[in-house]
C-alpha positions in Angstrom: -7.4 55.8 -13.6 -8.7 53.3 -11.3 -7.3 53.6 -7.3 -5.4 51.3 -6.2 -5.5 51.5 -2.4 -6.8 48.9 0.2 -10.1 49.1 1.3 -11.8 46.6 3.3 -13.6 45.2 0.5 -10.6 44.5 -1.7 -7.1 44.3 0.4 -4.2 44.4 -1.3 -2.0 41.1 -1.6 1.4 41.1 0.7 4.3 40.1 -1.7 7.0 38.6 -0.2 10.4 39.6 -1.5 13.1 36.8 -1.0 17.0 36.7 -2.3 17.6 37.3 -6.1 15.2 39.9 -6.5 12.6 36.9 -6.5 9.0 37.6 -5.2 5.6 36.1 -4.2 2.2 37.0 -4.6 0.2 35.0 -2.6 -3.3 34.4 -4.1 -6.6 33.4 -2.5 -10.2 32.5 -3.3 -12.9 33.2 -0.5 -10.6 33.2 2.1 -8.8 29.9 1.3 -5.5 30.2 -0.5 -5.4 28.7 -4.0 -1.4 29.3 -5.0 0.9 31.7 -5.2 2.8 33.8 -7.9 6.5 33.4 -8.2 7.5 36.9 -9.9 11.3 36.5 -11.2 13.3 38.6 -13.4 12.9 36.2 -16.6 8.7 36.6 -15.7 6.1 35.1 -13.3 4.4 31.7 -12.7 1.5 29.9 -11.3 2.2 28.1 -8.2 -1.0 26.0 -6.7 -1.2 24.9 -3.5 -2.3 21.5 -2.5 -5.4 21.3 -0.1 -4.7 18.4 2.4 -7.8 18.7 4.1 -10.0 18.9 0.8 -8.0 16.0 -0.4 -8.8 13.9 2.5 -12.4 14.4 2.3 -12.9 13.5 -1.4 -10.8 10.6 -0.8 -12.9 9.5 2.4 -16.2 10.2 0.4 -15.0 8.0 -2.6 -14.3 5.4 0.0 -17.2 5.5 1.8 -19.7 5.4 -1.2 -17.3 2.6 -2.8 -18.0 0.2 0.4 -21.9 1.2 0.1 -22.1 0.4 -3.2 -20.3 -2.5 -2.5 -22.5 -3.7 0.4 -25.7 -3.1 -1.3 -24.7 -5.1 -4.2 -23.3 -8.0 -1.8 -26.3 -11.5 -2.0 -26.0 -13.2 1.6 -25.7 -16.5 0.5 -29.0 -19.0 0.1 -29.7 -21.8 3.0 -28.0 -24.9 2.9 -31.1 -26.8 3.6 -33.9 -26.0 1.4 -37.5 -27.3 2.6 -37.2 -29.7 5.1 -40.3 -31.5 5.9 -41.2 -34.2 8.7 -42.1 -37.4 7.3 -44.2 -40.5 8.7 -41.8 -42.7 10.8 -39.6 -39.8 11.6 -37.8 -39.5 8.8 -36.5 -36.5 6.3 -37.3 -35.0 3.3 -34.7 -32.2 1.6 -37.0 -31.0 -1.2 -35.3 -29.5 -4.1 -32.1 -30.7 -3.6 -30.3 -33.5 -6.0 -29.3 -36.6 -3.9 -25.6 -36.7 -2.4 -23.1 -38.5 -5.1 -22.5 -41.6 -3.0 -19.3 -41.6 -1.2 -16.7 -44.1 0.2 -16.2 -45.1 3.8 -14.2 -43.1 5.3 -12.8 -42.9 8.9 -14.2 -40.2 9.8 -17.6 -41.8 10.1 -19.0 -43.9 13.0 -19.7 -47.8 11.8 -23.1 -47.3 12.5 -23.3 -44.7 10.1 -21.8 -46.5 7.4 -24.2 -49.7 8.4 -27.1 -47.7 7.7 -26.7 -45.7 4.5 -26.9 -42.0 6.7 -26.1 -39.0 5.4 -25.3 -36.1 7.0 -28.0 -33.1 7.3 -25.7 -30.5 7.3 -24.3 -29.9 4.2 -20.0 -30.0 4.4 -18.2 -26.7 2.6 
């Protein structure tokens, strides 16, 4: 026969005994409780408790690696300008870009502009 009485090493659970002849076992693991059992007349079952705090730290670390993963896989995008290099007379060459589809005079651009063929260096988004 094994003895049954609380010792410092292994206490004893306190059952609460409620209305109906209904009671419960609390049940913990390490200190933290885990669930409880519900002891009834037809039997007993498993009740778990739900961590909060636990919960809200494995949903914060999910979010936290899900936006690192997500910066470190974001490109910044490339320049607008590629090389850009001085020529004689002052004027520029954009090497490695295509040459701007021509376009039609618009209003938004100054006559002198449209008198002498400019295009604009910074490219419009």
């Amino acid at each position: 026969m094994t003895d049954q009485s609380p010792s410092p090493d292994r206490p004893r659970p306190a059952s609460v005994t409620g209305p109906g002849g209904v009671s419960v076992v609390p049940v913990s693991h390490r200190g933290r409780p885990v669930g409880a059992f519900v002891v009834t007349g037809d039997g007993a079952r498993f009740v778990p408790v739900l961590d909060t705090g636990r919960l809200v730290l494995a949903v914060t670390a999910v979010a936290v690696a899900g936006a690192a993963a997500a910066a470190a896989t974001r490109r910044p995008p490339g320049p607008a300008i590629r090389t850009v290099s001085m020529g004689p007379g002052g004027w520029i060459s954009l090497r490695g870009l295509p040459a701007p589809a021509p376009r039609t005079a618009s209003a938004d651009r100054p006559w002198w502009a449209r008198l002498l063929y400019a295009r604009r260096l910074v490219v419009e988004r």
